[in-house]
N, C-alpha and C positions, 0 to 999 in steps of 0.2 A: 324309557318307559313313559315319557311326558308325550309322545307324540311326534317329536324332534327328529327330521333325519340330519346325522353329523358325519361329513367323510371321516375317513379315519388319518388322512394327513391333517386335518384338522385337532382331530386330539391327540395326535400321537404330538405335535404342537405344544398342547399345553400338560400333557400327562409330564407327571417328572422321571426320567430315565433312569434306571439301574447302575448306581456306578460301578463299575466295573473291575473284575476280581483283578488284583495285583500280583494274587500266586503264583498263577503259571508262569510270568514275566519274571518274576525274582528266580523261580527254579531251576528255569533258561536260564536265568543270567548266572544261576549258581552254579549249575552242571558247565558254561565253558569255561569259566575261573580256575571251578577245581580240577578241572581235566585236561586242562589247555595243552601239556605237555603232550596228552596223548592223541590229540583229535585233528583229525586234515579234515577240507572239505573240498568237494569239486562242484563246478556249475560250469553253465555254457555262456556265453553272448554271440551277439548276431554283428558280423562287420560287412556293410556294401560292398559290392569291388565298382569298378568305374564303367563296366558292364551292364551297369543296376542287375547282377545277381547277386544271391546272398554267401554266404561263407560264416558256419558256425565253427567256434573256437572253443575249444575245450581245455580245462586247466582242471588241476589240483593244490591245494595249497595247505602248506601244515600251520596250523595256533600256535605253536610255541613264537618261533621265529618269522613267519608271516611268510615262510619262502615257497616259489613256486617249484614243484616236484615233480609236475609234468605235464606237457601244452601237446594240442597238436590241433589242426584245421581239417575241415571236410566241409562237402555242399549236403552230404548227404548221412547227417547223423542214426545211427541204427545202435539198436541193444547188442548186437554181435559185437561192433566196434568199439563203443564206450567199453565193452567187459576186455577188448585187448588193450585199451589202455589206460587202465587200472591195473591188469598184468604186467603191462610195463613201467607206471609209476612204482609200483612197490615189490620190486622181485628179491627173490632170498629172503622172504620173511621179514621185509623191513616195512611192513603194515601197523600202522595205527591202531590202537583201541576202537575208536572210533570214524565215523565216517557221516559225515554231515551232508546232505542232497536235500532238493526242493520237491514238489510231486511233480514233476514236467512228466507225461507222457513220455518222454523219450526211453527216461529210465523203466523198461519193461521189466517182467516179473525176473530175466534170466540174470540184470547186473544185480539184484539183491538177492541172487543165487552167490554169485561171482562174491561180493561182498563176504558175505558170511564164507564162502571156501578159503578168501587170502587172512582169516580169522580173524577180520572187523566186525564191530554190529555196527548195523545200518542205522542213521537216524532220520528220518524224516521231521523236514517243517512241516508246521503247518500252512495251511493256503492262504494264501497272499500274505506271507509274514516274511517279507525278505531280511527283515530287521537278525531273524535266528540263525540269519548263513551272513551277517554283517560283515566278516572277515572276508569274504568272497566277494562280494558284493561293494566293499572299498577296493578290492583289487582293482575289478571291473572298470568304477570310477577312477581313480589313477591309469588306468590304461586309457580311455576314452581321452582325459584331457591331457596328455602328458605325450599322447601317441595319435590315436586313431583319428583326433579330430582335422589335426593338421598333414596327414598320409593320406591318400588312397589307395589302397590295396590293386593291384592289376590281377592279378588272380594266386591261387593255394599258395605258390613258393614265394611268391612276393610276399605274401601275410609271413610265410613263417618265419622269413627273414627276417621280417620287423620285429614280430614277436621275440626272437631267440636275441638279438640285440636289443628289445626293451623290457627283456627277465634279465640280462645282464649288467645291465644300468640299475634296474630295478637290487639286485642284490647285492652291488658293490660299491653303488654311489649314494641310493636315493633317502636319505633317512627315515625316520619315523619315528615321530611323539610317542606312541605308542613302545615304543622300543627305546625309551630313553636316549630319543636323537642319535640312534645306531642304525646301521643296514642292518637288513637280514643276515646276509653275511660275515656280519664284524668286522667289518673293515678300521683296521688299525690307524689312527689318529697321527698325521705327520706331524713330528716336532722337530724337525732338519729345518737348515736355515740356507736360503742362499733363493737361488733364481726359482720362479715360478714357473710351473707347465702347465699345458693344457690340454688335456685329454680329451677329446671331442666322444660324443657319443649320438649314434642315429643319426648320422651327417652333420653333425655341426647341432642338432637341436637341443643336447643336453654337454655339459662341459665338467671335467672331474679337475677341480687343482690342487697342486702337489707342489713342494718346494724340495726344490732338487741342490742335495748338496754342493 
């Protein structure tokens, strides 16, 4: 009212900002606490092959245990295929409570058809919040640096090979903090004495030892 024109990056500068609700964040954080035993989630990443085409990979992964439930590779991700392998991750009714996904386009209206028939509720993030599927999304990061950084995929079978040998490492060797320094799988604690072995995993890049009576 003085006359003045002020852009608005200008005061939005010196205006003081809204600090920001902490609710939603605590209730997320509350709902995968209390529910953890019951909630899997699944998401995609994108792996080059040496082709420069793409190859997207698809996992599931349960909260209690962190373990993967079921992988599989394609060029050409579709809502038909994603809802077959969700059919195959959880068959005989061994479905979750819950079911944790991001909004990717991919997921069409028909897998959160699918969802609610294998008798999960669907949860959606919200956008750009990867932080709410954080357990999928460590996955992801341990695959990258433990795998994908030092492999190049040649094409589908090549990936899945690697994949199915680094869920395998992943469940029987690789610990986690978060698991009080346990695998997924629980892998039993050697307390035998005598000669050490060496179990190679993914050609020699990852190594399991064991002392062999």
């Amino acid at each position: 009212m003085l006359g003045f024109d002020v852009s608005e990056r200008t005061i939005s500068r010196w205006m003081k900002r809204a600090p920001r609700d902490p609710e939603p964040a605590k209730r997320w954080l509350a709902f995968l606490r209390n529910h953890r035993e019951a909630i899997a989630a699944m998401d995609f990443f994108t792996v080059p092959m040496i082709t420069f085409g793409v190859l997207y990979c698809f996992f599931v992964i349960s909260h209690d245990r962190r373990r993967i439930l079921h992988f599989n590779v394609t060029r050409h991700p579709t809502s038909a295929w994603i809802v077959q392998q969700l059919r195959e991750a959880f068959p005989f009714q061994s479905a979750p409570r819950f079911l944790i996904f991001d909004r990717d386009s991919k997921y069409g209206f028909e897998v959160g058809l699918a969802v609610r028939s294998l008798g999960m509720r669907p949860v959606r993030t919200s956008f750009e919040s990867p932080w709410q599927n954080g357990v999928a999304e460590r996955w992801i990061k341990s695959c990258r640096q433990d795998l994908l950084d030092d492999v190049i995929a040649f094409n589908e079978a090549h990936l899945k090979r690697l994949l199915f040998e680094y869920v395998r490492y992943y469940h029987e060797d690789r610990t986690h903090m978060g698991l009080d320094k346990e695998t997924p799988g629980k892998r039993v604690r050697s307390m035998s004495h005598g000669r050490i072995l060496s179990l190679p995993r993914l050609g020699g890049l990852h190594h399991r030892y064991e002392r062999a009576a």
